[in-house]
PADONU-102035 format. One record per residue (C-alpha): residue number from 0; z, x negated, y. Coordinates in nm, 3 decimals. Each point is the difference from the previous one (the first is absolute). Example, Ala and Ser with C-alpha at 12.3 -4.5 7.8 and 13.67 -1.06 7.14 Angstrom:
BEGIN
NODE  nr      pz      px      py
NODE   0   0.780  -1.230  -0.450
NODE   1  -0.066  -0.137   0.344
***
This chain:
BEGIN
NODE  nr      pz      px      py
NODE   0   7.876 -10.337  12.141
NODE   1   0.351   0.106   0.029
NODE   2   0.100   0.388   0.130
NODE   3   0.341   0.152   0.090
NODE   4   0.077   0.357  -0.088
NODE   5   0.383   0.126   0.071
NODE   6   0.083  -0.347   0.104
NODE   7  -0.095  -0.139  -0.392
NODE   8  -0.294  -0.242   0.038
NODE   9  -0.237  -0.063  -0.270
NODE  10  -0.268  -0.206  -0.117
NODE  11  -0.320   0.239   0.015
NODE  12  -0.272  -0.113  -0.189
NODE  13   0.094   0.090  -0.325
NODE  14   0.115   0.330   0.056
NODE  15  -0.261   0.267  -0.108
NODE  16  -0.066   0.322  -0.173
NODE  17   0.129  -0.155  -0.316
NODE  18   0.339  -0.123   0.122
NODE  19   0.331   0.030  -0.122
NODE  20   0.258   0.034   0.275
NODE  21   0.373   0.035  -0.136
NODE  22   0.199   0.104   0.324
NODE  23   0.401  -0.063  -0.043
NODE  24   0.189   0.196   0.266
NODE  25  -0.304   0.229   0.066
NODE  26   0.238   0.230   0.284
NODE  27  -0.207   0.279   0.113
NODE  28  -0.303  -0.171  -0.161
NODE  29  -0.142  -0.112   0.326
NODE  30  -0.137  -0.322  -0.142
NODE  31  -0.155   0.068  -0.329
NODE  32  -0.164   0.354   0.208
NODE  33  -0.169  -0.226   0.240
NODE  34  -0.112  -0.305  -0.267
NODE  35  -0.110   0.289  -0.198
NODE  36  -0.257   0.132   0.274
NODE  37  -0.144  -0.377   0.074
NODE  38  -0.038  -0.143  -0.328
NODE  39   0.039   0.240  -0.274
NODE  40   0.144  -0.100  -0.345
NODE  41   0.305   0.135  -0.161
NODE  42   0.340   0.000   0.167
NODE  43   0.331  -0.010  -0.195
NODE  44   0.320   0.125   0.202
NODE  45   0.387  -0.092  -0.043
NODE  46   0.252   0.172   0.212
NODE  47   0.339  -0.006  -0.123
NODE  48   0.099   0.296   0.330
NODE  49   0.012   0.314  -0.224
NODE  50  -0.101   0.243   0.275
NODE  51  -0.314  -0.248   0.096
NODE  52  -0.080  -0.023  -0.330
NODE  53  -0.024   0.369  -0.049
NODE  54  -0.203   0.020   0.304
NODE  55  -0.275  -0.270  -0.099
NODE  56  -0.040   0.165  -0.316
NODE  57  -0.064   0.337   0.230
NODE  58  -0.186  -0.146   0.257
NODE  59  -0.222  -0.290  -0.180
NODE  60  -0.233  -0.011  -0.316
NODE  61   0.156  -0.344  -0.070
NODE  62   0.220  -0.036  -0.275
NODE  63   0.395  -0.070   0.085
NODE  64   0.273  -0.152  -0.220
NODE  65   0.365   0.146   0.191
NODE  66   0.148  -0.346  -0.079
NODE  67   0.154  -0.309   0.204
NODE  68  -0.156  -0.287  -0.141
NODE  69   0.279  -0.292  -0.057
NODE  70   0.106  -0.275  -0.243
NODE  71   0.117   0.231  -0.317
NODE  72  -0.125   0.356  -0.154
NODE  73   0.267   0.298   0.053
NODE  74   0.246   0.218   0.245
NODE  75   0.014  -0.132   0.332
NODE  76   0.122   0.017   0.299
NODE  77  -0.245   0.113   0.305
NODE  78   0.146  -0.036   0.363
NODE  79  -0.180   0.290   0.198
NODE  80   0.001  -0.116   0.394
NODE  81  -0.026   0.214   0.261
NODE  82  -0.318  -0.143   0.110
NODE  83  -0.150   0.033  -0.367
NODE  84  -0.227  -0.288   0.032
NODE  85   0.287  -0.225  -0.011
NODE  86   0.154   0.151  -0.318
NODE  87   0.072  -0.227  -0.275
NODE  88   0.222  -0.185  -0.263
NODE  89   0.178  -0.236   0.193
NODE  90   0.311   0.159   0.190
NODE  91  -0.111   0.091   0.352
NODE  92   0.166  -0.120   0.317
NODE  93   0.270   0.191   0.216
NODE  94  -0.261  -0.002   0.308
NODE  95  -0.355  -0.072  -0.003
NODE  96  -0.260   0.014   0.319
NODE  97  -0.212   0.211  -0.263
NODE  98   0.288   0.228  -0.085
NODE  99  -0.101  -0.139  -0.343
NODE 100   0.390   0.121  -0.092
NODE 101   0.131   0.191  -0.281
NODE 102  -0.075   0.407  -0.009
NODE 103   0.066   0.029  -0.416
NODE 104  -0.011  -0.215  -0.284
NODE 105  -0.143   0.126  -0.351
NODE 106  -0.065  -0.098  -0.323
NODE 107  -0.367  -0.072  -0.093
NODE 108  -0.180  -0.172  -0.272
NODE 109  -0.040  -0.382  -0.011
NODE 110  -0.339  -0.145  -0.134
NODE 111  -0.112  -0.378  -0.018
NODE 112  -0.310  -0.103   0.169
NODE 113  -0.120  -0.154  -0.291
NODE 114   0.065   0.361  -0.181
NODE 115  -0.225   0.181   0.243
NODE 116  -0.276  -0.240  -0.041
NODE 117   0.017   0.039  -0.343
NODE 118  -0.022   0.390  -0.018
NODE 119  -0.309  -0.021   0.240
NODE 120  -0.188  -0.213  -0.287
NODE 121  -0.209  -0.166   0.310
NODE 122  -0.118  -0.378  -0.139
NODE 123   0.089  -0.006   0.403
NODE 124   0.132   0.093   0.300
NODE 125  -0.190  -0.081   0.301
NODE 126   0.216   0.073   0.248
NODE 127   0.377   0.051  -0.012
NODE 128   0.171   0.143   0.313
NODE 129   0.384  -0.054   0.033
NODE 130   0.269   0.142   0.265
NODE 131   0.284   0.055  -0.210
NODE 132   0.246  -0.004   0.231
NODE 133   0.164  -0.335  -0.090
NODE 134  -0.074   0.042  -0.415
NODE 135  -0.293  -0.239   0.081
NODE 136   0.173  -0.273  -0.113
NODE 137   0.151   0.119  -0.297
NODE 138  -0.310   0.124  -0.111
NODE 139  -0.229  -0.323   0.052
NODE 140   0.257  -0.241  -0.152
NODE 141   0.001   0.238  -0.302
NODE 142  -0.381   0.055  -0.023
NODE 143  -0.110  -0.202  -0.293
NODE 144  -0.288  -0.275   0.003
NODE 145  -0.224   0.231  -0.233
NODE 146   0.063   0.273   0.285
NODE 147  -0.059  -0.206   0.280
NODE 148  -0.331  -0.174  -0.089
NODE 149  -0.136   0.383  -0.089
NODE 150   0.045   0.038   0.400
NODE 151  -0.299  -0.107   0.249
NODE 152   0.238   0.034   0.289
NODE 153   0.329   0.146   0.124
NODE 154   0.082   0.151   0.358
NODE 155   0.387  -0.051   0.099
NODE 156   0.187   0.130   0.252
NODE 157   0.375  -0.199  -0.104
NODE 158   0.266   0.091   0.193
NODE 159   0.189  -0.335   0.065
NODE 160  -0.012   0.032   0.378
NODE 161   0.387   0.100   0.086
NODE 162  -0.115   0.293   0.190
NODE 163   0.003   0.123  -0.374
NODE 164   0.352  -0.107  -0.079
NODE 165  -0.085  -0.086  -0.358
NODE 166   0.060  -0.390   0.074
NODE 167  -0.298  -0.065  -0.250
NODE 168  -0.136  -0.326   0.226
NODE 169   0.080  -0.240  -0.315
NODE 170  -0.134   0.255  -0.264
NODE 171  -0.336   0.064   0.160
NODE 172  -0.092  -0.400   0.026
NODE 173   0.091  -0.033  -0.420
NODE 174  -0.170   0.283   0.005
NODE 175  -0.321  -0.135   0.172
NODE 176   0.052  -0.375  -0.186
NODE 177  -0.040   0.234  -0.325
NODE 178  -0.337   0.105   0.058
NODE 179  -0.138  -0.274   0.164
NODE 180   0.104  -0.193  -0.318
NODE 181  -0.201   0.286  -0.180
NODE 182  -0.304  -0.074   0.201
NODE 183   0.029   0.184   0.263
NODE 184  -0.103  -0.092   0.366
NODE 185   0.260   0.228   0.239
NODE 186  -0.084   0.082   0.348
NODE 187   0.226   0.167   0.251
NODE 188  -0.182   0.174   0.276
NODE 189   0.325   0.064   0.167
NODE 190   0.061  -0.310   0.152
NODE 191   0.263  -0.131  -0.242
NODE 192   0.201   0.301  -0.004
NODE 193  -0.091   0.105  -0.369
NODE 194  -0.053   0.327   0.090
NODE 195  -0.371   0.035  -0.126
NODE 196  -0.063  -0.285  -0.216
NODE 197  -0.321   0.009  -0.254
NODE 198  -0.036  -0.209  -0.336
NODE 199  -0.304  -0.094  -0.120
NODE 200  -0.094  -0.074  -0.327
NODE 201  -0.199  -0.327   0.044
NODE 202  -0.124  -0.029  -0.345
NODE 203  -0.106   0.346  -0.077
NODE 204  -0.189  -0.015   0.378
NODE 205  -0.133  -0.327  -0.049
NODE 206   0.120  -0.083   0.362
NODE 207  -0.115  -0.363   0.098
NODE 208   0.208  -0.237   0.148
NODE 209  -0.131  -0.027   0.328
NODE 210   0.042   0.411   0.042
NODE 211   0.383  -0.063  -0.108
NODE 212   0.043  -0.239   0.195
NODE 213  -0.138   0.189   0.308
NODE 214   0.175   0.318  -0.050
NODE 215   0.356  -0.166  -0.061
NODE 216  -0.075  -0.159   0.311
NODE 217  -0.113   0.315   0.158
NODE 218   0.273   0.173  -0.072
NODE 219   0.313  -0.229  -0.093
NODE 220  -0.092  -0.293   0.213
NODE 221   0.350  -0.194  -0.033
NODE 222   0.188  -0.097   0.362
NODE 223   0.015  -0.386  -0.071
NODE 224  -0.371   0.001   0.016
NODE 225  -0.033   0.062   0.373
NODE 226   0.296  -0.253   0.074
NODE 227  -0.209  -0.262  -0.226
NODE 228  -0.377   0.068   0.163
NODE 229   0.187   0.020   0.348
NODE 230   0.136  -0.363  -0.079
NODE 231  -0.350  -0.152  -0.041
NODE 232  -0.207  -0.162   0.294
NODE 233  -0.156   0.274   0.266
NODE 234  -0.346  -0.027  -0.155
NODE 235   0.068  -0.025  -0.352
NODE 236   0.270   0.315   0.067
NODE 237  -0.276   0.206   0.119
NODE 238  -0.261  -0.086  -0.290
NODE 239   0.270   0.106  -0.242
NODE 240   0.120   0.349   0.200
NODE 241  -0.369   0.037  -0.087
NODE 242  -0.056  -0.057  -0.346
NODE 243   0.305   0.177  -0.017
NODE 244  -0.140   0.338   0.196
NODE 245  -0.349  -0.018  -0.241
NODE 246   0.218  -0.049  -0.286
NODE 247   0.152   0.365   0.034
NODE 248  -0.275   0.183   0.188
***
């Protein structure tokens, strides 16, 4: 049902041959390499790191805009780290456990999500992958509605944890509000930290109730909950602990 691939977890079943997988951030192109060789379809890379870019266009068949997708169209500023997968946008910190800090910064084109999936000329996008170093939020609160109900589902790795040091804590959850108020169901498989969060498109999936309501619980299940079932009578705490386990098996 769900699968993780470079810590990005997905829904799997409908992912196929005739897929459309737009990968923001695409690195060395670990990710879309590895989707490409289980499920087929046609990949779309974004890597605003010049020299990565250069070297995907070398080293893959897929085709590769050198851009950092963010909120406007032009000249921007790209933060190169010396740990390149932590390049990005957003000013990087003086120390960092990932030695994500700054080697060089450069000027690189700008493009808006919304541009992108507008070039591509796809009716849809069934799976967007993001690690954007931060941009994450930019990008989703600028994503218009038309965009976002053209996407089955959208793989985030945000970067609000402050072992980032982009304090982005109150942006990711208005972030997250956004799409759930576009429909989407969001489930973090890292335990709250935000750091690989999927979207769902409920209405393009046709995603019952009961299989929301599961998988939030699955994934997301909220701390009050265990102080409330602990707070019932022995028996009836053990009946719900449960329902609770079959819920999100």
């Amino acid at each position: 049902m769900f699968r993780t691939i470079r810590s990005h977890t997905f829904y799997e079943p409908p992912l196929g041959k005739d897929s459309v997988v737009l990968d923001l951030g695409a690195n060395r192109g670990a990710f879309a390499k590895q989707m490409s060789a289980r499920y087929g379809g046609t990949y779309y890379l974004a890597e605003a790191n010049p020299f990565l870019a250069e070297s995907l266009r070398e080293e893959t068949s897929f085709p590769v805009w050198h851009c950092a997708v963010a909120a406007t169209e032009g000249p921007i500023t790209f933060n190169i780290a010396e740990n390149d997968e932590g390049s990005s946008l957003l000013p990087l910190p003086n120390q960092s456990v990932y030695n994500c800090v700054l080697r060089q910064s450069v000027q690189v084109p700008g493009r808006r999500l919304d541009s992108l999936i507008t070039e591509l000329g796809s009716p849809k996008i069934d799976l967007l992958k993001m690690d954007i170093e931060g941009a994450e939020v930019m990008v989703l609160g600028s994503l218009s509605t038309a965009a976002l109900q053209s996407i089955g589902q959208i793989t985030v790795e945000f970067h609000s944890d402050p072992v980032f040091g982009f304090d982005l804590q109150r942006g990711v959850e208005q972030a997250i509000r956004r799409l759930r108020r576009h429909g989407f169901l969001c489930l973090d498989f890292s335990a709250n930290s935000r750091q690989d969060v999927l979207f769902l498109n409920r209405v393009m999936y046709r995603i019952p109730a009961i299989n929301s309501l599961r998988w939030t619980l699955g994934t997301n299940r909220p701390p009050w909950l265990a102080k409330v079932v602990n707070s019932f009578p022995p028996q009836l705490t053990n009946t719900v602990r449960r329902l609770l386990d079959w819920l999100t098996t």
